[in-house]
PDB file with one MODEL, atoms N, CA, C and O in Angstrom:
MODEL        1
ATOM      1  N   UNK A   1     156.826 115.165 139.136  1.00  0.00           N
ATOM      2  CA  UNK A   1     155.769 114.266 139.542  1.00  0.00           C
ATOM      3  C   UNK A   1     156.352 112.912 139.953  1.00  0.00           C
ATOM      4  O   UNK A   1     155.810 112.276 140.857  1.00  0.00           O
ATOM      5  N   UNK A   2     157.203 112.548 139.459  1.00  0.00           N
ATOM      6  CA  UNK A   2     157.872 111.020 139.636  1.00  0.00           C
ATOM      7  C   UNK A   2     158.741 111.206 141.390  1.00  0.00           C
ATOM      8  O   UNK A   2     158.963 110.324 142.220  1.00  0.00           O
ATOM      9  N   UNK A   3     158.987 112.363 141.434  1.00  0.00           N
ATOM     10  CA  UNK A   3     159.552 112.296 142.648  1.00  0.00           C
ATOM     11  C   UNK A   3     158.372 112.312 143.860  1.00  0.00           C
ATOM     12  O   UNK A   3     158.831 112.212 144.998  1.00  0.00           O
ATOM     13  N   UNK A   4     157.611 112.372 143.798  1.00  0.00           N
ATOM     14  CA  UNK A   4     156.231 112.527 144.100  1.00  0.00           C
ATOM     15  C   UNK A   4     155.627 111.246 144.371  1.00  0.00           C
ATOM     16  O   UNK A   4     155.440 110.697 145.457  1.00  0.00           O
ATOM     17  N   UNK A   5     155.347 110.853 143.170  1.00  0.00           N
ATOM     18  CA  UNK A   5     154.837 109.308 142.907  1.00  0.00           C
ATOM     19  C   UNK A   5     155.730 108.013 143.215  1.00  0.00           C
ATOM     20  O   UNK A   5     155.280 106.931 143.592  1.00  0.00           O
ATOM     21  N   UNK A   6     157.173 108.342 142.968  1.00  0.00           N
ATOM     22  CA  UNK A   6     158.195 107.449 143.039  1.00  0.00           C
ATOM     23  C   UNK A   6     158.159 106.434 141.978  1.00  0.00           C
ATOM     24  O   UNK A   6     157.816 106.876 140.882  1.00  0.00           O
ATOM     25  N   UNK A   7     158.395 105.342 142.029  1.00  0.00           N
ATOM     26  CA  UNK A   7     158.198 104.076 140.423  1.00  0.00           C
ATOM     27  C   UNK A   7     156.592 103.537 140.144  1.00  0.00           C
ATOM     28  O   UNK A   7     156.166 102.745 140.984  1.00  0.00           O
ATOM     29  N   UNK A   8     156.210 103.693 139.675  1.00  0.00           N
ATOM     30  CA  UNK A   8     154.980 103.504 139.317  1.00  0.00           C
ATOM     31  C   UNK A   8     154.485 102.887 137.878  1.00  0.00           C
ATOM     32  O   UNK A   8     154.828 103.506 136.870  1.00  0.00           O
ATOM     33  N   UNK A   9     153.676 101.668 137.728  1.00  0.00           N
ATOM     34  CA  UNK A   9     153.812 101.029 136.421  1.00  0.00           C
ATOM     35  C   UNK A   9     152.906 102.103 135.646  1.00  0.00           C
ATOM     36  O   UNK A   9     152.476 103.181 136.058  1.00  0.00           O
ATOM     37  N   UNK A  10     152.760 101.534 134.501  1.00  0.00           N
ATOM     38  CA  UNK A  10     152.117 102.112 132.680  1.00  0.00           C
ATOM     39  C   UNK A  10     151.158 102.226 133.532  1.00  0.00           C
ATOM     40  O   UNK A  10     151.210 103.250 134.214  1.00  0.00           O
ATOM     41  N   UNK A  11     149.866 101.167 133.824  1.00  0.00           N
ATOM     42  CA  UNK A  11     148.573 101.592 134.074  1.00  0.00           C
ATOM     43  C   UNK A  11     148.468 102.923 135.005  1.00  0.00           C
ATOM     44  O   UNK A  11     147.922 103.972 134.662  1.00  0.00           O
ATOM     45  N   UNK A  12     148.962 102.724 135.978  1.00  0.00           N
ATOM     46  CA  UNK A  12     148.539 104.022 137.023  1.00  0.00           C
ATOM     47  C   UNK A  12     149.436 105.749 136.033  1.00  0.00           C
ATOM     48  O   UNK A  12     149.098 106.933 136.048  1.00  0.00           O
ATOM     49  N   UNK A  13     150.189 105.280 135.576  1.00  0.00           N
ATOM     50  CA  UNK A  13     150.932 106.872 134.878  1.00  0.00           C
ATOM     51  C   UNK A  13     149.697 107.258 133.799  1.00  0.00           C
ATOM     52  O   UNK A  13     149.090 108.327 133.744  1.00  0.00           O
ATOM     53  N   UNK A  14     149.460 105.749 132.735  1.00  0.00           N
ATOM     54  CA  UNK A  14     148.319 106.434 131.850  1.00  0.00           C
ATOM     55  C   UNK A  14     146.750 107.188 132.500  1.00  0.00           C
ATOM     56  O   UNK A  14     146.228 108.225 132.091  1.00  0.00           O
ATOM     57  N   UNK A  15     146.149 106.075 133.865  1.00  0.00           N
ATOM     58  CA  UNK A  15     145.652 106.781 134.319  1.00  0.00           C
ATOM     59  C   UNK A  15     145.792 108.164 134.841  1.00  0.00           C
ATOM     60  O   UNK A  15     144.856 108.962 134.870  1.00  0.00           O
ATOM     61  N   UNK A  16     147.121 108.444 135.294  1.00  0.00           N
ATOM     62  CA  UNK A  16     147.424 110.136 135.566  1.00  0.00           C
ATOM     63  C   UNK A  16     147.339 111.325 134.516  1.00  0.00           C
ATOM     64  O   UNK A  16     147.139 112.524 134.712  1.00  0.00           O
ATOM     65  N   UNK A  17     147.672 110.239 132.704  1.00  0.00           N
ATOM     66  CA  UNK A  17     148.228 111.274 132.106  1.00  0.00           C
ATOM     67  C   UNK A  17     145.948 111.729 131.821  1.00  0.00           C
ATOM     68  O   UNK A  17     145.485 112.862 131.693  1.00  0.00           O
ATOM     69  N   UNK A  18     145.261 110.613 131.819  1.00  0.00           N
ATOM     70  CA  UNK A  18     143.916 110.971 131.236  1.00  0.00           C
ATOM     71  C   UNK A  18     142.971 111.993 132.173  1.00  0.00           C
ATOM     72  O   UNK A  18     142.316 112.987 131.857  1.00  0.00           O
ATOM     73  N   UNK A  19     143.112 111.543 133.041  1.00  0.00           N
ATOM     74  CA  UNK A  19     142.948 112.192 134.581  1.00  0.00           C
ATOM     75  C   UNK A  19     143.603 114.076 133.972  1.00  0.00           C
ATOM     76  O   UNK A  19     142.878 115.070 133.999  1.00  0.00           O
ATOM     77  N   UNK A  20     145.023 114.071 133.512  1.00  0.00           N
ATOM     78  CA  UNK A  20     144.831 115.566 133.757  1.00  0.00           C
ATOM     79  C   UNK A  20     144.370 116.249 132.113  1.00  0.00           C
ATOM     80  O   UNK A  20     143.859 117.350 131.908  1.00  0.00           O
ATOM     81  N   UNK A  21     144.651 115.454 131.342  1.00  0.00           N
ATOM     82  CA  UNK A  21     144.062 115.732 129.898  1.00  0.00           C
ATOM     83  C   UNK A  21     142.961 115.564 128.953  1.00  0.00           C
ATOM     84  O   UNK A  21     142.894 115.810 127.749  1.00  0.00           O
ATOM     85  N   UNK A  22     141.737 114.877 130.146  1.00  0.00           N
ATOM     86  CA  UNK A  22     140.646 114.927 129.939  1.00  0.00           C
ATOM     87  C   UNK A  22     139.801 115.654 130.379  1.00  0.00           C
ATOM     88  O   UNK A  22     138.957 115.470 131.255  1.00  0.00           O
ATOM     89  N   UNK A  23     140.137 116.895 129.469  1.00  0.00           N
ATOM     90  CA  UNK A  23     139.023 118.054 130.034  1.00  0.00           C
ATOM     91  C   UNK A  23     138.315 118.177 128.428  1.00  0.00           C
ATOM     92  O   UNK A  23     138.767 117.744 127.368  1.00  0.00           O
ATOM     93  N   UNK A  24     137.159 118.865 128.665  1.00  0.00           N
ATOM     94  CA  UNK A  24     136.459 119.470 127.073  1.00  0.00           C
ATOM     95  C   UNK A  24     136.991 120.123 126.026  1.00  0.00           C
ATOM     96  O   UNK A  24     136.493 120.163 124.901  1.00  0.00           O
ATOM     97  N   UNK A  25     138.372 120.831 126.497  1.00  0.00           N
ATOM     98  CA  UNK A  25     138.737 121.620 125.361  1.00  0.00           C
ATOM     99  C   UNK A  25     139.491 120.368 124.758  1.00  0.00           C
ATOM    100  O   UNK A  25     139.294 120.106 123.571  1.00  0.00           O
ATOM    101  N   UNK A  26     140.260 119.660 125.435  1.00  0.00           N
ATOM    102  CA  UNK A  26     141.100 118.771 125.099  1.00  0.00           C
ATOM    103  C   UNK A  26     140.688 117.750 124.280  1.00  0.00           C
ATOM    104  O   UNK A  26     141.152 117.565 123.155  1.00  0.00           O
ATOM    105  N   UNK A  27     139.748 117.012 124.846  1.00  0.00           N
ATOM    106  CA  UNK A  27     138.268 116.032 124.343  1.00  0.00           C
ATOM    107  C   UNK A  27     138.448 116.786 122.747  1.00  0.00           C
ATOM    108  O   UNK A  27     139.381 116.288 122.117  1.00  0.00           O
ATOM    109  N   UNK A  28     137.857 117.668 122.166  1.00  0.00           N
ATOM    110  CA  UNK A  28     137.172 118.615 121.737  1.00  0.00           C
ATOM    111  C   UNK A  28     138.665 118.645 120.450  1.00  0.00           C
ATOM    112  O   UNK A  28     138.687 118.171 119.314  1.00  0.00           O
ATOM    113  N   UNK A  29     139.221 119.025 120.838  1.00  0.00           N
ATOM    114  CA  UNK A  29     140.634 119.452 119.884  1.00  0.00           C
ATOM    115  C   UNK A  29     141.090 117.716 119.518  1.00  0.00           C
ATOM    116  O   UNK A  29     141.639 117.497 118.438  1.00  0.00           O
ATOM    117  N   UNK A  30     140.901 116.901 120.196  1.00  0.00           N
ATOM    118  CA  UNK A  30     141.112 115.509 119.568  1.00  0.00           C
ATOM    119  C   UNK A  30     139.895 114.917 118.688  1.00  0.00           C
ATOM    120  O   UNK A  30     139.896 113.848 118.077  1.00  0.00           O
ATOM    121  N   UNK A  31     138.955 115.778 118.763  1.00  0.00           N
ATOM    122  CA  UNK A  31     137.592 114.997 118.352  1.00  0.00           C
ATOM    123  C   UNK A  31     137.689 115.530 116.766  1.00  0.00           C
ATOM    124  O   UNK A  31     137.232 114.933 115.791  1.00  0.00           O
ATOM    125  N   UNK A  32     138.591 117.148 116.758  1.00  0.00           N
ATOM    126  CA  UNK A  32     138.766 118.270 115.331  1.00  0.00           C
ATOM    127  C   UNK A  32     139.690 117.088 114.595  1.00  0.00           C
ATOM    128  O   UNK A  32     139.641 116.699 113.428  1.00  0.00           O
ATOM    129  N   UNK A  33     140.472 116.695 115.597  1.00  0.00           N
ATOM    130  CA  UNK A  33     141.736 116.047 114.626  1.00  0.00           C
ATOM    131  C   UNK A  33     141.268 115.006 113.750  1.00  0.00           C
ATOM    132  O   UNK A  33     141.475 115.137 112.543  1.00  0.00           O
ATOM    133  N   UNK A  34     140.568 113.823 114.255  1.00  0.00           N
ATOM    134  CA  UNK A  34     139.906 112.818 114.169  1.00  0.00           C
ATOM    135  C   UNK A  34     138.892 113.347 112.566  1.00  0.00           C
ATOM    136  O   UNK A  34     139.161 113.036 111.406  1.00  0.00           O
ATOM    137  N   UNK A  35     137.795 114.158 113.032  1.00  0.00           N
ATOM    138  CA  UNK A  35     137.503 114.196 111.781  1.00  0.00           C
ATOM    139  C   UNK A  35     137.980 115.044 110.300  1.00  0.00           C
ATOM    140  O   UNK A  35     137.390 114.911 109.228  1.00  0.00           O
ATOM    141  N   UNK A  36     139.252 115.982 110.546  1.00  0.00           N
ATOM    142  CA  UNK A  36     139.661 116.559 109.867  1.00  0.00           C
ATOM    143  C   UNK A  36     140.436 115.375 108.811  1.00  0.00           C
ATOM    144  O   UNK A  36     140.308 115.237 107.595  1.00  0.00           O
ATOM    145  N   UNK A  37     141.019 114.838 109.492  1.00  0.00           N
ATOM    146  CA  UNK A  37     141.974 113.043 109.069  1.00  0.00           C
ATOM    147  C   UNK A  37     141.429 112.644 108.068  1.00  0.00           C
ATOM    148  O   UNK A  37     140.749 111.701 108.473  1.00  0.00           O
ATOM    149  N   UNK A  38     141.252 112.756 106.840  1.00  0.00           N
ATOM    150  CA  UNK A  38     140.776 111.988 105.922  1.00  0.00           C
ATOM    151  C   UNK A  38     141.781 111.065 105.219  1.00  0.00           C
ATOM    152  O   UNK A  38     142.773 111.503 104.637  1.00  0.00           O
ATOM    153  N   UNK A  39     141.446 109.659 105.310  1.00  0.00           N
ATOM    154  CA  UNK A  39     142.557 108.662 104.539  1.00  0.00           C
ATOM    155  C   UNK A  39     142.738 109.025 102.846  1.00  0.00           C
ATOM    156  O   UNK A  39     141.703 108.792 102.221  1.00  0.00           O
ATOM    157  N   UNK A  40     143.622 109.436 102.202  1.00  0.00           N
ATOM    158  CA  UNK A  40     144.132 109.668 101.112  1.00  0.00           C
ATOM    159  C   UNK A  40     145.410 108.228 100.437  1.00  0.00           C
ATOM    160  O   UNK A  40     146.171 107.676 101.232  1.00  0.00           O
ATOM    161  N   UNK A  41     145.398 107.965  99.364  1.00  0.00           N
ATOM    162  CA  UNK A  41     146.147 106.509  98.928  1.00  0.00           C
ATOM    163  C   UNK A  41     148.147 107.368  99.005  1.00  0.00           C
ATOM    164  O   UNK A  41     149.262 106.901  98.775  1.00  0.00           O
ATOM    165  N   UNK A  42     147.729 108.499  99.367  1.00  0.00           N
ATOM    166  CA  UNK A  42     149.408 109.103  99.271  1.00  0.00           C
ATOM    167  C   UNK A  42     149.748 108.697 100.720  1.00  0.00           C
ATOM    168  O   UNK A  42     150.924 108.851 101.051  1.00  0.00           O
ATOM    169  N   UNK A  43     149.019 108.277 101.489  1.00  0.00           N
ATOM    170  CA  UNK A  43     149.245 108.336 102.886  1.00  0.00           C
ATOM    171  C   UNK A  43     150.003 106.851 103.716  1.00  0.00           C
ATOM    172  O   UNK A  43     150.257 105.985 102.879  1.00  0.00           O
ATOM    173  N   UNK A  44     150.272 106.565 104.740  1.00  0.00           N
ATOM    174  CA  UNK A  44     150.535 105.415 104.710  1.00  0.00           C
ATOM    175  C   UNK A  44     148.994 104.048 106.232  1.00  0.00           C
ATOM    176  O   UNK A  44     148.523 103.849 107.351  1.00  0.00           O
ATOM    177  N   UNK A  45     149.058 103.803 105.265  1.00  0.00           N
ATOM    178  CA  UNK A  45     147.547 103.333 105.988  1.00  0.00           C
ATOM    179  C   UNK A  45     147.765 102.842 107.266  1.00  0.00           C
ATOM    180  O   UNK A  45     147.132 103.364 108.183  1.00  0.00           O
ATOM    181  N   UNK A  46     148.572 101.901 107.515  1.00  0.00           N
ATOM    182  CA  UNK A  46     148.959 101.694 108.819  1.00  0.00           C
ATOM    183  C   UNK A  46     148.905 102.718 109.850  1.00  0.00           C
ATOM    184  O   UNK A  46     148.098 102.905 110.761  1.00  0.00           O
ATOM    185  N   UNK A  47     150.291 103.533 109.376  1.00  0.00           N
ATOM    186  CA  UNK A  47     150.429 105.115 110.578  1.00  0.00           C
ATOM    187  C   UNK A  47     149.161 105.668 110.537  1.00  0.00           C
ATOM    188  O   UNK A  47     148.748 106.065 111.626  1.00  0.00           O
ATOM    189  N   UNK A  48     148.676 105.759 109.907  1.00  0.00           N
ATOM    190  CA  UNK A  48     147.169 106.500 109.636  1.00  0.00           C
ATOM    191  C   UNK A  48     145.581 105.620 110.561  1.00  0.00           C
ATOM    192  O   UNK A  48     144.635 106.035 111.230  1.00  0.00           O
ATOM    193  N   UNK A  49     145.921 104.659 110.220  1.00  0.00           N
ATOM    194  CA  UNK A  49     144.597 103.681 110.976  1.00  0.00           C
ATOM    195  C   UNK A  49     144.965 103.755 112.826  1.00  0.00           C
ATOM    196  O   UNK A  49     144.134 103.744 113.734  1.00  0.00           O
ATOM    197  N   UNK A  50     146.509 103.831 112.940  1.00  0.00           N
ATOM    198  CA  UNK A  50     146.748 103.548 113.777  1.00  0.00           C
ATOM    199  C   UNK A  50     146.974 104.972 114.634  1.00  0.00           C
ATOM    200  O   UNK A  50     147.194 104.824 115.836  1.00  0.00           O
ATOM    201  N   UNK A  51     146.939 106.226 114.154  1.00  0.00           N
ATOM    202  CA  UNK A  51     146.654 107.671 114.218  1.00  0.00           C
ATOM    203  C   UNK A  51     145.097 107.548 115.139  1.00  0.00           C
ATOM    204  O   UNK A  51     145.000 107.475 116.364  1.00  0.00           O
ATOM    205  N   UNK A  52     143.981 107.553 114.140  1.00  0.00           N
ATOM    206  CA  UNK A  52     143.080 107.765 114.328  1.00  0.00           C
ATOM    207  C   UNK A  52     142.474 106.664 115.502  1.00  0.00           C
ATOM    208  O   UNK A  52     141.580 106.965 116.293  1.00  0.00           O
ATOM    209  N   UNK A  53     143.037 105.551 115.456  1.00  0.00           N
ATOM    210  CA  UNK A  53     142.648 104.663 116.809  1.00  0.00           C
ATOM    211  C   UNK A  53     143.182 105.152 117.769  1.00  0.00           C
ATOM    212  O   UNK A  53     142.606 104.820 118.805  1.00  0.00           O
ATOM    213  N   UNK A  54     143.965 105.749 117.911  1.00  0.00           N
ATOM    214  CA  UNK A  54     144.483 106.340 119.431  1.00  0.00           C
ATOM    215  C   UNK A  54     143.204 107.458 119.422  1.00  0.00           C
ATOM    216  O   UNK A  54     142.404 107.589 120.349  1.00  0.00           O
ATOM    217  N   UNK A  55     143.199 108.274 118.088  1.00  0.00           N
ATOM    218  CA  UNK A  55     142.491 109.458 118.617  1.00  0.00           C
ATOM    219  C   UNK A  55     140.944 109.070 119.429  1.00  0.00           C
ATOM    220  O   UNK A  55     140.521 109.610 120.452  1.00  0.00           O
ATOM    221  N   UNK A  56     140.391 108.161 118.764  1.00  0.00           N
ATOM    222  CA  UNK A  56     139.093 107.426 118.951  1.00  0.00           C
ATOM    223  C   UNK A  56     138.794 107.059 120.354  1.00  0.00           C
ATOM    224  O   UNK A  56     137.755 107.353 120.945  1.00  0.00           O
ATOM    225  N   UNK A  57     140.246 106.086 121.057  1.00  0.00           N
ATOM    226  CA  UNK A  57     140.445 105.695 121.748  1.00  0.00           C
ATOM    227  C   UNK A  57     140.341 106.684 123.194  1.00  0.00           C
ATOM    228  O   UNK A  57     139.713 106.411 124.217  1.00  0.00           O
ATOM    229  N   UNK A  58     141.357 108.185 122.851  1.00  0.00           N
ATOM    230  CA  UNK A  58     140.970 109.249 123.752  1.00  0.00           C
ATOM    231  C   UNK A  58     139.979 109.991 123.856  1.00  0.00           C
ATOM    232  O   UNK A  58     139.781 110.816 124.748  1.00  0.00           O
ATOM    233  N   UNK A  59     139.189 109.698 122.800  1.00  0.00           N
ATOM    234  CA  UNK A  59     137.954 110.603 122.986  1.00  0.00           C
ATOM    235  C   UNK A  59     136.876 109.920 123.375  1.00  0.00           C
ATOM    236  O   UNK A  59     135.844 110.442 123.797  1.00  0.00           O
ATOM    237  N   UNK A  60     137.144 108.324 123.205  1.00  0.00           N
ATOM    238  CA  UNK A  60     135.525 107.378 124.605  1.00  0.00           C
ATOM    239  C   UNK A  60     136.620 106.443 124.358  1.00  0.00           C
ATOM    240  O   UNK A  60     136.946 105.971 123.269  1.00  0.00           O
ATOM    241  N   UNK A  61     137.263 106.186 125.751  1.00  0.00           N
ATOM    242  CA  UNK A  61     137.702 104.798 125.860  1.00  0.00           C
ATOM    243  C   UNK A  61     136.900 103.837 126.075  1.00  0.00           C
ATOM    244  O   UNK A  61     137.277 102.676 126.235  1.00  0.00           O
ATOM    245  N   UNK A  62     135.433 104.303 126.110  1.00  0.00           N
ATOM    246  CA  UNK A  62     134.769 102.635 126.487  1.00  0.00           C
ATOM    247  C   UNK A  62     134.349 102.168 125.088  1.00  0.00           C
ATOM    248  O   UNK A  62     133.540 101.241 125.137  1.00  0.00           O
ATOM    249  N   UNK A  63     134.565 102.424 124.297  1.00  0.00           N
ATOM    250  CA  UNK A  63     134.172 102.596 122.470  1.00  0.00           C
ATOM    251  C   UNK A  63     134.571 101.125 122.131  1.00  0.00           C
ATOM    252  O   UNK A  63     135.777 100.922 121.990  1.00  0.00           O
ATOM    253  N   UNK A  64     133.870 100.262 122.008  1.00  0.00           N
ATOM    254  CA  UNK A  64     134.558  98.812 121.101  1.00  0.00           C
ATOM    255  C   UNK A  64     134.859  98.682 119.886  1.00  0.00           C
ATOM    256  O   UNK A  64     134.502  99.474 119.014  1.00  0.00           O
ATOM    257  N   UNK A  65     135.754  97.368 119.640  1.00  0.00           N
ATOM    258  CA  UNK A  65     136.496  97.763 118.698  1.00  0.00           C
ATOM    259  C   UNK A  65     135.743  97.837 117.253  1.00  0.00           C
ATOM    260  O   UNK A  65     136.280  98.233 116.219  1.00  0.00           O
ATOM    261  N   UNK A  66     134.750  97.501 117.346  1.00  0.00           N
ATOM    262  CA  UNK A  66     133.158  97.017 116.597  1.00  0.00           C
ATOM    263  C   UNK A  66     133.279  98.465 115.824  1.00  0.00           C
ATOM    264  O   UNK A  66     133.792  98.574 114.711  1.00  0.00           O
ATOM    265  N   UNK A  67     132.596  99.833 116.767  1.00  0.00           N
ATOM    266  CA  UNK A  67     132.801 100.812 116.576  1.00  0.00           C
ATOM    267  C   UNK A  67     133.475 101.525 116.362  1.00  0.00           C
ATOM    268  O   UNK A  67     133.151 102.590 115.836  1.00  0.00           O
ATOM    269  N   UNK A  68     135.150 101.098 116.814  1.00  0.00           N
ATOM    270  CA  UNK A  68     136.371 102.236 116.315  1.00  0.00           C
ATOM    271  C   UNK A  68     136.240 101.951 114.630  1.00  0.00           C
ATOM    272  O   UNK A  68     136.371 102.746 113.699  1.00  0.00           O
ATOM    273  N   UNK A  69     136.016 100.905 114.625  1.00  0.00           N
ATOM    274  CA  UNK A  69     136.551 100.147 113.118  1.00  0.00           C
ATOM    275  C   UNK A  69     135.265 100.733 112.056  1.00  0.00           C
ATOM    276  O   UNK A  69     135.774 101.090 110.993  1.00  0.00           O
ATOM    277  N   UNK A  70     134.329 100.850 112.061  1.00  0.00           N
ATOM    278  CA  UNK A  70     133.134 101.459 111.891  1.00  0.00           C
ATOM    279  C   UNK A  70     133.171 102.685 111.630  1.00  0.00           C
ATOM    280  O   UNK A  70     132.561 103.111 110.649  1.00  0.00           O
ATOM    281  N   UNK A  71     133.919 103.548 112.476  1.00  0.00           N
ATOM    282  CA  UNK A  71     134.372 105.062 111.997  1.00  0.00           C
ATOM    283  C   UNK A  71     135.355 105.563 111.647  1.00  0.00           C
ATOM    284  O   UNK A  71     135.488 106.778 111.495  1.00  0.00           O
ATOM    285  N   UNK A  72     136.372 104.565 111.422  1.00  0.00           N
ATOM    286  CA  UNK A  72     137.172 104.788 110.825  1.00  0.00           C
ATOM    287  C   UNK A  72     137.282 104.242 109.250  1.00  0.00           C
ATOM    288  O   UNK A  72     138.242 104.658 108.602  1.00  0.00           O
ATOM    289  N   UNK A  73     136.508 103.489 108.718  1.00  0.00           N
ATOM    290  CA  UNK A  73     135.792 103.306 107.504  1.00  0.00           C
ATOM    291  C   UNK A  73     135.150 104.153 106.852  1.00  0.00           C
ATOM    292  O   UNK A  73     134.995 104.155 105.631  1.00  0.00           O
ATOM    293  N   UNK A  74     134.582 105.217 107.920  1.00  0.00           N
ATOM    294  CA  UNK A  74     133.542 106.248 107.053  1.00  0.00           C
ATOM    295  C   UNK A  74     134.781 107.518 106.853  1.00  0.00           C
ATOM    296  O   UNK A  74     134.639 108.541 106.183  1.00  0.00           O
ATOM    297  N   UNK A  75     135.890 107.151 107.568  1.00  0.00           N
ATOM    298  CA  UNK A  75     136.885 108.509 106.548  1.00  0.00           C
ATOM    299  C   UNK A  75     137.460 107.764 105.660  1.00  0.00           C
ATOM    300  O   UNK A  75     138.491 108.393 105.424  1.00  0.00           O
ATOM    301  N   UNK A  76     137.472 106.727 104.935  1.00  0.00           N
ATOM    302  CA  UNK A  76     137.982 106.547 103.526  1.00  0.00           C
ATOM    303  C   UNK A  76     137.449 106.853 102.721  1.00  0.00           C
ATOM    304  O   UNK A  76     136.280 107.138 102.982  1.00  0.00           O
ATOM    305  N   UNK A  77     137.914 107.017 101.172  1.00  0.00           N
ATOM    306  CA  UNK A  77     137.052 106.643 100.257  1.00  0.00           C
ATOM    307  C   UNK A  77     135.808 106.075  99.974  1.00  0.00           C
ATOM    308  O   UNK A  77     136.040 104.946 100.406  1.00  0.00           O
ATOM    309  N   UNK A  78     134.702 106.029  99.582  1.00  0.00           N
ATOM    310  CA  UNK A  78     133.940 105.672  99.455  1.00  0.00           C
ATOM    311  C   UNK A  78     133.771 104.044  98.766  1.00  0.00           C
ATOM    312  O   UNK A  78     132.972 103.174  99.112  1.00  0.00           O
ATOM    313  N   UNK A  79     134.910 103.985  97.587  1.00  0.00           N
ATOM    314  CA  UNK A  79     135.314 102.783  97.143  1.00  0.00           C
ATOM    315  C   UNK A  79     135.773 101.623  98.192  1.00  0.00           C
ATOM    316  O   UNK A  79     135.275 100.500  98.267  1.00  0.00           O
ATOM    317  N   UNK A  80     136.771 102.115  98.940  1.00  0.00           N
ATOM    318  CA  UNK A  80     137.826 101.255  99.848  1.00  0.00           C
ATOM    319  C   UNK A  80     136.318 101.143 101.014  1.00  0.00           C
ATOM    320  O   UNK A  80     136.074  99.985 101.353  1.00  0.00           O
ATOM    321  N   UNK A  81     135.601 101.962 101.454  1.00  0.00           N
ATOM    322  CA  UNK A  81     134.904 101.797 102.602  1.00  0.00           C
ATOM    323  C   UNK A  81     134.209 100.473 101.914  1.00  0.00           C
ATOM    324  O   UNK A  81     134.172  99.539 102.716  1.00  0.00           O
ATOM    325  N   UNK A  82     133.698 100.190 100.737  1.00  0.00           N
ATOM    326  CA  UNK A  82     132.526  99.722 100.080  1.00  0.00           C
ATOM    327  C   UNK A  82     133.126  98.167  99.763  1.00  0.00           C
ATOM    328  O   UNK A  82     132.504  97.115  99.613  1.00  0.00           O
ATOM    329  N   UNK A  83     134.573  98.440  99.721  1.00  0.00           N
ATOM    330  CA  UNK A  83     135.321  97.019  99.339  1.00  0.00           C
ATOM    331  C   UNK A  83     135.609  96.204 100.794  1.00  0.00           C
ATOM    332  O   UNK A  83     135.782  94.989 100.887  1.00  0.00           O
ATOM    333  N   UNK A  84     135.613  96.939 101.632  1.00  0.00           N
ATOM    334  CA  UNK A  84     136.028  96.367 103.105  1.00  0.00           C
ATOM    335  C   UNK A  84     134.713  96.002 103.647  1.00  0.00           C
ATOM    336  O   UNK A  84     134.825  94.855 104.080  1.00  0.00           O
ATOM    337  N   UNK A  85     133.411  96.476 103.843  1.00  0.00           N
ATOM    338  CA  UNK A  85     132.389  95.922 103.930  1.00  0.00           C
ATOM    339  C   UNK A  85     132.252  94.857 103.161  1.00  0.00           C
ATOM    340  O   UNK A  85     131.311  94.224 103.639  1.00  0.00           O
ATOM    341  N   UNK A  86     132.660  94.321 102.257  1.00  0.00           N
ATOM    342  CA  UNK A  86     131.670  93.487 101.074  1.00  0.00           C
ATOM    343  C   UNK A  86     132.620  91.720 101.344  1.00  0.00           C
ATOM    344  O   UNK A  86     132.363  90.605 100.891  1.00  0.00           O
ATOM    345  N   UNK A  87     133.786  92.236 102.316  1.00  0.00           N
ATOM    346  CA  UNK A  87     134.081  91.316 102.602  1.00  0.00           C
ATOM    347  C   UNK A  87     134.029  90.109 103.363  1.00  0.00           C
ATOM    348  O   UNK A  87     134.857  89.219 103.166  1.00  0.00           O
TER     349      UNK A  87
ENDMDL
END
């Protein structure tokens, strides 16, 4: 493809890569991952928050950050969800 395209920046390649990997099954198998993901304290929260924001991210990029942050609260604990609201 690059020989094709020739040098081409980040924006136009990411647009290529969504363009061919946004189909339903694909959608669909990122949407399984996303809610299968449950945050556990063995885990490391960072790699993990930052896991599920990409996944979020590919499955509605028009999603604000209002809302990524919002559903990714409802896979913690119930405690940690309840302590991060109250703040």
């Amino acid at each position: 493809m690059k020989e094709i395209h020739g040098r081409r920046n980040w924006p136009w390649w990411k647009s290529q890569i969504i363009k061919k990997y946004s189909n339903g099954t694909w959608i669909w198998k990122k949407t399984k991952s996303f809610e299968n993901d449950k945050y556990s304290v063995d885990k490391d929260p960072y790699e993990w928050c930052l896991r599920q924001s990409k996944r979020l991210k590919a499955i509605d990029p028009q999603m604000n950050t209002q809302m990524r942050t919002h559903k990714l609260l409802t896979k913690t604990p119930g405690e940690l969800e309840h302590a991060v609201k109250c703040r």
